[in-house]
MARFI-517168 format. One record per residue (C-alpha): residue number from 1; x, y negated, z negated; residue in three letters. Coordinates in nm, 2 decimals. Layout:
+-----+--------+--------+--------+---------+
| num |     c1 |     c2 |     c3 | residuo |
+-----+--------+--------+--------+---------+
| NUM |      X |      Y |      Z |     ALA |
...
+-----+--------+--------+--------+---------+
END
This chain:
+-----+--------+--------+--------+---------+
| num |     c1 |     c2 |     c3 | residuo |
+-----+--------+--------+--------+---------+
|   1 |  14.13 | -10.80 | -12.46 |     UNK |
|   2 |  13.93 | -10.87 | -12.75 |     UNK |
|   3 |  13.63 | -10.72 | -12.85 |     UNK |
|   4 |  13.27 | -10.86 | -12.83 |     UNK |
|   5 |  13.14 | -10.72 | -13.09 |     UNK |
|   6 |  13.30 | -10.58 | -13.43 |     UNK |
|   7 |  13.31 | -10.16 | -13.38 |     UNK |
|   8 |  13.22 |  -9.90 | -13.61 |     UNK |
|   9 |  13.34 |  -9.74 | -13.85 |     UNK |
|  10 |  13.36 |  -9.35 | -13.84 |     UNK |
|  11 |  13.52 |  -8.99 | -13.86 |     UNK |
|  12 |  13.54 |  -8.76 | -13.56 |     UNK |
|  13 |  13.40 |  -8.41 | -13.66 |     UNK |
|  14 |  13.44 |  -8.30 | -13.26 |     UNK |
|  15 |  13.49 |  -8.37 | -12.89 |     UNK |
|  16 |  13.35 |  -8.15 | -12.69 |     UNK |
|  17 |  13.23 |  -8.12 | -12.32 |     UNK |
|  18 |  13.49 |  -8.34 | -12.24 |     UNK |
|  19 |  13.27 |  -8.65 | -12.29 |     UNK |
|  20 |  13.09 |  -8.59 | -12.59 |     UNK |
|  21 |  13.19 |  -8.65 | -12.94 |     UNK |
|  22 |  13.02 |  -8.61 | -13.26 |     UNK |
|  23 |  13.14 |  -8.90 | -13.56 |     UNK |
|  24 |  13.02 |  -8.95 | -13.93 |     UNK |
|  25 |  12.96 |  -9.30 | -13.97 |     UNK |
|  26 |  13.00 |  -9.41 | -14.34 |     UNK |
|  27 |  12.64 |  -9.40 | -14.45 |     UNK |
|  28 |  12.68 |  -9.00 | -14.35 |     UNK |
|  29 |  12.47 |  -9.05 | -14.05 |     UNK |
|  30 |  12.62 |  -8.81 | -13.75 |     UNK |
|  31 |  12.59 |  -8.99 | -13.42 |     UNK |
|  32 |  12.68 |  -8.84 | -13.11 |     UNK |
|  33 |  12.93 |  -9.06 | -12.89 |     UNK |
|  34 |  13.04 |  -9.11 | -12.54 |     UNK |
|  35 |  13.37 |  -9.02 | -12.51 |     UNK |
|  36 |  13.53 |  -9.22 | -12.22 |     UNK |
|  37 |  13.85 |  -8.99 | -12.16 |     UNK |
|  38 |  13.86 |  -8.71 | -11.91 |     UNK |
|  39 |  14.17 |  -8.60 | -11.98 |     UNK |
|  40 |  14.28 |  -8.29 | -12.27 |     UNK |
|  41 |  14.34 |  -8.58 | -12.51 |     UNK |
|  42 |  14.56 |  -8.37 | -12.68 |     UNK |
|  43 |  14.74 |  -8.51 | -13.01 |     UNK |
|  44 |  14.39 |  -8.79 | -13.03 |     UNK |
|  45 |  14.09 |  -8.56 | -13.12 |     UNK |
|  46 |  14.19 |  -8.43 | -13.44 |     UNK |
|  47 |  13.87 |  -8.35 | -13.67 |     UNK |
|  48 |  13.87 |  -8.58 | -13.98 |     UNK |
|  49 |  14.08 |  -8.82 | -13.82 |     UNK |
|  50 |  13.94 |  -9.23 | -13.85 |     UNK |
|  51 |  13.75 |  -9.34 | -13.54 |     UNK |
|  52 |  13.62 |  -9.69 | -13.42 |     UNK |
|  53 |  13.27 |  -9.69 | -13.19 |     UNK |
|  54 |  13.13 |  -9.96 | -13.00 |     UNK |
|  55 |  12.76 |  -9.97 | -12.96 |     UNK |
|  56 |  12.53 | -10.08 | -12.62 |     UNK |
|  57 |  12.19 | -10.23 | -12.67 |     UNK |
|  58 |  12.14 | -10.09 | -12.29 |     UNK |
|  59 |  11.79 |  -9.89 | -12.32 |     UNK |
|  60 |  11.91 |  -9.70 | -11.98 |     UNK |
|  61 |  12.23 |  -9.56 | -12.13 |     UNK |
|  62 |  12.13 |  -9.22 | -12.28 |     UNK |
|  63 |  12.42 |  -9.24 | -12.56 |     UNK |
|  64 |  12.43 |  -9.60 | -12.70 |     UNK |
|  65 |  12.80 |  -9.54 | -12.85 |     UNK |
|  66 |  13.11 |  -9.50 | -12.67 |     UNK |
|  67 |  13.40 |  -9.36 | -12.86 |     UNK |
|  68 |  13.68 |  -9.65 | -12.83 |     UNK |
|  69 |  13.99 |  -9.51 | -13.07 |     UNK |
|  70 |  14.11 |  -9.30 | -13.30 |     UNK |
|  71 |  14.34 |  -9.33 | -13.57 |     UNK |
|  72 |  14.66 |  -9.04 | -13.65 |     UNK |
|  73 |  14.74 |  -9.17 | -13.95 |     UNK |
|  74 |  15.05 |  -9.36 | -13.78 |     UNK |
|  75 |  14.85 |  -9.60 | -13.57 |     UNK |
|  76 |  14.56 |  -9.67 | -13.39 |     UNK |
|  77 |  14.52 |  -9.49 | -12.99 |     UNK |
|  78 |  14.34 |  -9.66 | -12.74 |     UNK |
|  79 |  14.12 |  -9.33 | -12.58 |     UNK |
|  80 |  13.92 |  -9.54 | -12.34 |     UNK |
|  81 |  14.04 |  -9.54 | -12.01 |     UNK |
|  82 |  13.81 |  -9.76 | -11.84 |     UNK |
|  83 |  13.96 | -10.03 | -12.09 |     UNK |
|  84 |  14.30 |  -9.97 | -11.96 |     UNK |
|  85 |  14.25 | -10.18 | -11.62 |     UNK |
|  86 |  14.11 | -10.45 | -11.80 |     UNK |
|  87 |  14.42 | -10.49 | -12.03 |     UNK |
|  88 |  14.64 | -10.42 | -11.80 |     UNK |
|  89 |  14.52 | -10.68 | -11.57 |     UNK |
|  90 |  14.50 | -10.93 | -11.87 |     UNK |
|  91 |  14.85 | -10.88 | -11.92 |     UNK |
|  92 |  14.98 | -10.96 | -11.57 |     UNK |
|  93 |  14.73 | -11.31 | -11.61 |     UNK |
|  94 |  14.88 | -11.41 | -11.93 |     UNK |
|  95 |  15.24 | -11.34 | -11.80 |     UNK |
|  96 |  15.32 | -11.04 | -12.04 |     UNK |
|  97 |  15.37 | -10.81 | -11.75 |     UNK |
|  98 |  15.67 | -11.02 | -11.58 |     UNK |
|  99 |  15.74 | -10.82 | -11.26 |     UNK |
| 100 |  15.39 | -10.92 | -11.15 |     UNK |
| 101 |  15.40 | -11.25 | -11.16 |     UNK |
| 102 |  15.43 | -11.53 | -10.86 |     UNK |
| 103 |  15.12 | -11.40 | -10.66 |     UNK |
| 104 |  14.85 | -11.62 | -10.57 |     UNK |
| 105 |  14.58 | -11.37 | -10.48 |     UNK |
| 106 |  14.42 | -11.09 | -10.74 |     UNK |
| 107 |  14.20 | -10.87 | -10.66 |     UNK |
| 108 |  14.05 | -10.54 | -10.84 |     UNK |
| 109 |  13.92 | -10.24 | -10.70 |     UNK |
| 110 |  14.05 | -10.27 | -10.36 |     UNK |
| 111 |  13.99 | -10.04 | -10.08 |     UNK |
| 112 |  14.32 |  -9.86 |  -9.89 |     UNK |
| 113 |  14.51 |  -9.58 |  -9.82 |     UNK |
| 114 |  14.26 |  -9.29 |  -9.73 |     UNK |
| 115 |  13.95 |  -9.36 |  -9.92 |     UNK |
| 116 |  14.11 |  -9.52 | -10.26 |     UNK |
| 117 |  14.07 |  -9.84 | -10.43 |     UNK |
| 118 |  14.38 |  -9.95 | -10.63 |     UNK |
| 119 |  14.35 | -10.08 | -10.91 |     UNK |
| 120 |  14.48 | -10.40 | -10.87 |     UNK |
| 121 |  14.58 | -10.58 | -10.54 |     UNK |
| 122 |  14.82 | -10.88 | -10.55 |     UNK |
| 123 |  14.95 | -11.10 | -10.28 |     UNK |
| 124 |  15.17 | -11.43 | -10.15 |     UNK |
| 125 |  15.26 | -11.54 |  -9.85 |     UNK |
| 126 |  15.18 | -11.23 |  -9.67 |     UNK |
| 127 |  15.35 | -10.97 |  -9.89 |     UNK |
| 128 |  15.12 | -10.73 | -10.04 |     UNK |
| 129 |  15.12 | -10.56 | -10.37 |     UNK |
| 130 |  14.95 | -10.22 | -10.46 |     UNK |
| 131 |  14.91 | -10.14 | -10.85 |     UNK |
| 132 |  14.80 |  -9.81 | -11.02 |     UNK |
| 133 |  14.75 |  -9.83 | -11.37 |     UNK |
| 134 |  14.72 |  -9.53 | -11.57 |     UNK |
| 135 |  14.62 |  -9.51 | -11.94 |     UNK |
| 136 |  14.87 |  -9.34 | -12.16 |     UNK |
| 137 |  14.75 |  -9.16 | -12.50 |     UNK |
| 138 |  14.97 |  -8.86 | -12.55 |     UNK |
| 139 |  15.28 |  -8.84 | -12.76 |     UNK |
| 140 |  15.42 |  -8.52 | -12.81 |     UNK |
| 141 |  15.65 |  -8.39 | -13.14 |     UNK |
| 142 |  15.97 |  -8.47 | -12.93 |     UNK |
| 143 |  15.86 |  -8.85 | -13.01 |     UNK |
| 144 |  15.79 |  -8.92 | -12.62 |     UNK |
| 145 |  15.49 |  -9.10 | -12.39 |     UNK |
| 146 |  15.37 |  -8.82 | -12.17 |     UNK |
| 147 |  15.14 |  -8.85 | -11.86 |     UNK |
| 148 |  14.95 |  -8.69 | -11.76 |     UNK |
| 149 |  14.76 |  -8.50 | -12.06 |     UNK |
| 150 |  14.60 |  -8.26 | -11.79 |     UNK |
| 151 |  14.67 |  -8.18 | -11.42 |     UNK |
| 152 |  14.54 |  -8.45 | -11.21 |     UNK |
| 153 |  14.51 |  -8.43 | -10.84 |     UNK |
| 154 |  14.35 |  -8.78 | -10.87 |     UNK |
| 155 |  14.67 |  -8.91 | -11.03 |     UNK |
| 156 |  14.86 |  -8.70 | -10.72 |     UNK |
| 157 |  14.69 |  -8.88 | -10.44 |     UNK |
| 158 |  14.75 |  -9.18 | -10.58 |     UNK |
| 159 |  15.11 |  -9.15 | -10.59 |     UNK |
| 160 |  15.12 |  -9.07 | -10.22 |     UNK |
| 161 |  14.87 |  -9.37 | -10.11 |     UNK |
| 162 |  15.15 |  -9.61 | -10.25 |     UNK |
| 163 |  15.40 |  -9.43 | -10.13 |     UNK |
| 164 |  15.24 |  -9.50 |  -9.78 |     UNK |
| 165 |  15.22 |  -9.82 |  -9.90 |     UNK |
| 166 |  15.58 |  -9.87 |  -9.89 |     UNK |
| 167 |  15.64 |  -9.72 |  -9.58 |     UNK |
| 168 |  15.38 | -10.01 |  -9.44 |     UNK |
| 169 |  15.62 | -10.26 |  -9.59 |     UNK |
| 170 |  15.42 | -10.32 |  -9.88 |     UNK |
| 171 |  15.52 | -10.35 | -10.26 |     UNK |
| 172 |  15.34 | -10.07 | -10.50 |     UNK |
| 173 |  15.36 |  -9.99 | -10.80 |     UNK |
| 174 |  15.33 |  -9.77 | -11.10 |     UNK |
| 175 |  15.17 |  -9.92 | -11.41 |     UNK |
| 176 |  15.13 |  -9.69 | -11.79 |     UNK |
| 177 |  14.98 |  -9.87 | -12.00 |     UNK |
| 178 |  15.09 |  -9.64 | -12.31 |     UNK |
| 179 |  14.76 |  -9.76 | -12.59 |     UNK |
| 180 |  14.96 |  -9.61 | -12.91 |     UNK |
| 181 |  15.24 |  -9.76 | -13.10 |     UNK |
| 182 |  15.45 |  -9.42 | -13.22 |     UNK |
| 183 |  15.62 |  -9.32 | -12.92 |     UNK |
| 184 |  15.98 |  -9.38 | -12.78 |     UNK |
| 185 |  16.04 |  -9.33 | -12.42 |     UNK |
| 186 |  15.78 |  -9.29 | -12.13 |     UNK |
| 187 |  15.83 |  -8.93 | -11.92 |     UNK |
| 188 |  15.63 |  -8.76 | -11.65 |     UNK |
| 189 |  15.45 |  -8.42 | -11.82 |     UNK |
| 190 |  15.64 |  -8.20 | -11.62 |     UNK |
| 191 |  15.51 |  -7.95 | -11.90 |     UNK |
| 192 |  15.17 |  -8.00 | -11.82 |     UNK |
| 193 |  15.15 |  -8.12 | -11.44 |     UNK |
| 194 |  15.49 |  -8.07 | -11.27 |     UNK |
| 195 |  15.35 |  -8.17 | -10.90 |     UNK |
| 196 |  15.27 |  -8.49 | -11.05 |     UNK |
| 197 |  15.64 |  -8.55 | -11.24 |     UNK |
| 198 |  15.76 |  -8.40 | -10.90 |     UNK |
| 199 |  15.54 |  -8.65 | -10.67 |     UNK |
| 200 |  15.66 |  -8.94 | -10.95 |     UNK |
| 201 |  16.00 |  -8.89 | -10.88 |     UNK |
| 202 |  16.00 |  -8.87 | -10.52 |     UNK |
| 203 |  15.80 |  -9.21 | -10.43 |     UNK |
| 204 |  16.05 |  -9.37 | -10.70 |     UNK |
| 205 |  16.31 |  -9.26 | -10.46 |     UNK |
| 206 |  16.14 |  -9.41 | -10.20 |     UNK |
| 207 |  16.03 |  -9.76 | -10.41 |     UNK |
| 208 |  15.76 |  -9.71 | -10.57 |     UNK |
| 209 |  15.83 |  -9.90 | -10.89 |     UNK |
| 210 |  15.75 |  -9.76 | -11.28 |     UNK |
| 211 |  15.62 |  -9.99 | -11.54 |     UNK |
| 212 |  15.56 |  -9.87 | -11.89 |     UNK |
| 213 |  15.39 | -10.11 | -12.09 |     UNK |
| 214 |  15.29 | -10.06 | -12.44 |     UNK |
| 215 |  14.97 | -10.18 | -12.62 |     UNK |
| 216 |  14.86 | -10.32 | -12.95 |     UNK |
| 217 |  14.58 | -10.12 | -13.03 |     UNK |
| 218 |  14.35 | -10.28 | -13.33 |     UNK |
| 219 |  13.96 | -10.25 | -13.41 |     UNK |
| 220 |  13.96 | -10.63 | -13.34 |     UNK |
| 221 |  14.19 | -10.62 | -12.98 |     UNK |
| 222 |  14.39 | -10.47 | -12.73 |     UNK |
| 223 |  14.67 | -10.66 | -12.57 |     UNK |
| 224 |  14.98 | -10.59 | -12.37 |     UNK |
| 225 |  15.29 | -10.67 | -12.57 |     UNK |
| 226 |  15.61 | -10.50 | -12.41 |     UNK |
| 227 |  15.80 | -10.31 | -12.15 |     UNK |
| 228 |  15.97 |  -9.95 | -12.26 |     UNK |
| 229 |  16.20 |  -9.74 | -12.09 |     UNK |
| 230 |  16.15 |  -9.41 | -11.89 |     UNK |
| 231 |  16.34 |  -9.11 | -11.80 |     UNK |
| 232 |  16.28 |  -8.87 | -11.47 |     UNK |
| 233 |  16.55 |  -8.66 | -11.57 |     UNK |
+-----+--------+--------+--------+---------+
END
């Protein structure tokens, strides 16, 4: 996924409110910023730390930047979430993400279980896929993907509505799409959320498939680029 227009330079001075985040731009000029992450974002809001904005001509929006990604001084993290469906999808089109491929319908934002949409509804000759895609952003010092950064009841219910997937005789599946380049291995947060790394682990068991993907994150594009490894242990 590239991006439509160049983003801007700047340095986060604070996140706050959850969505809100204030960023020097290089004339000096402090500009306040959406910040579309609802999660702790621990280990991506570090004050000083080099930021990229994209900015809306939309008179309606009542912040006209949106925070896009920060840079640790390792590599550049992609903190926008509502991106990550967007890659992720891009990746299954262009054949990146080869367990997905072979299905003739796509569909995004589809209605099932008990009042969810998945994120991205395949199908072929009858068989139906159901894919969750969750943005990945936290790497902790033990050099491993995390998720989630913050206890998600969202991300819980999701796990069960595929797992009732499978017991329809569906296919569904798990899909991190991990937007930072300095991690090793991809691992539920039992640290953080241990219903969800307990939920993870028991619709595995029952077929619910686990796809890490990782991301090139640059100020110019985001694209899908490989599959890592995980451990439920």
């Amino acid at each position: 996924m590239k991006f439509e227009q160049p983003l801007i330079s700047g340095k986060l001075l604070r996140r706050y409110k959850r969505f809100l985040a204030d960023i020097e731009l290089k004339d000096g000029t402090v500009v306040t910023a959406h910040c579309p992450n609802s999660g702790s974002m621990e280990t991506c809001d570090r004050p000083g730390w080099e930021v990229r904005l994209s900015e809306s001509d939309n008179p309606k929006r009542k912040l006209k930047y949106t925070w896009e990604m920060v840079h640790n001084g390792r590599c550049w993290i992609g903190i926008n979430t509502i991106l990550a469906n967007k890659v992720a999808v891009e990746g299954v089109r262009e054949g990146v993400i080869k367990e997905l491929q072979g299905y003739r319908e796509w569909r995004t934002e589809v209605k099932y279980g008990q009042n969810s949409r998945v994120d991205l509804w395949l199908a072929k000759d009858g068989q139906q896929c159901f894919v969750e895609i969750k943005n990945v952003t936290l790497v902790e010092k033990d050099g491993y993907y995390y998720f989630p950064d913050a206890v998600t009841t969202r991300g819980q219910k999701h796990l069960n509505e595929l797992a009732e997937m499978i017991k329809n005789g569906h296919r569904a599946v798990m899909l991190f799409l991990l937007q930072r380049s300095d991690g090793s291995i991809f691992k539920p947060a039992d640290h953080i959320d241990p219903q969800y790394g307990r939920l993870l682990r028991e619709v595995y068991q029952k077929g619910v498939e686990i796809l890490p993907y990782l991301a090139d994150v640059s100020p110019t594009e985001i694209k899908v680029t490989q599959k890592i490894d995980f451990e439920l242990e």
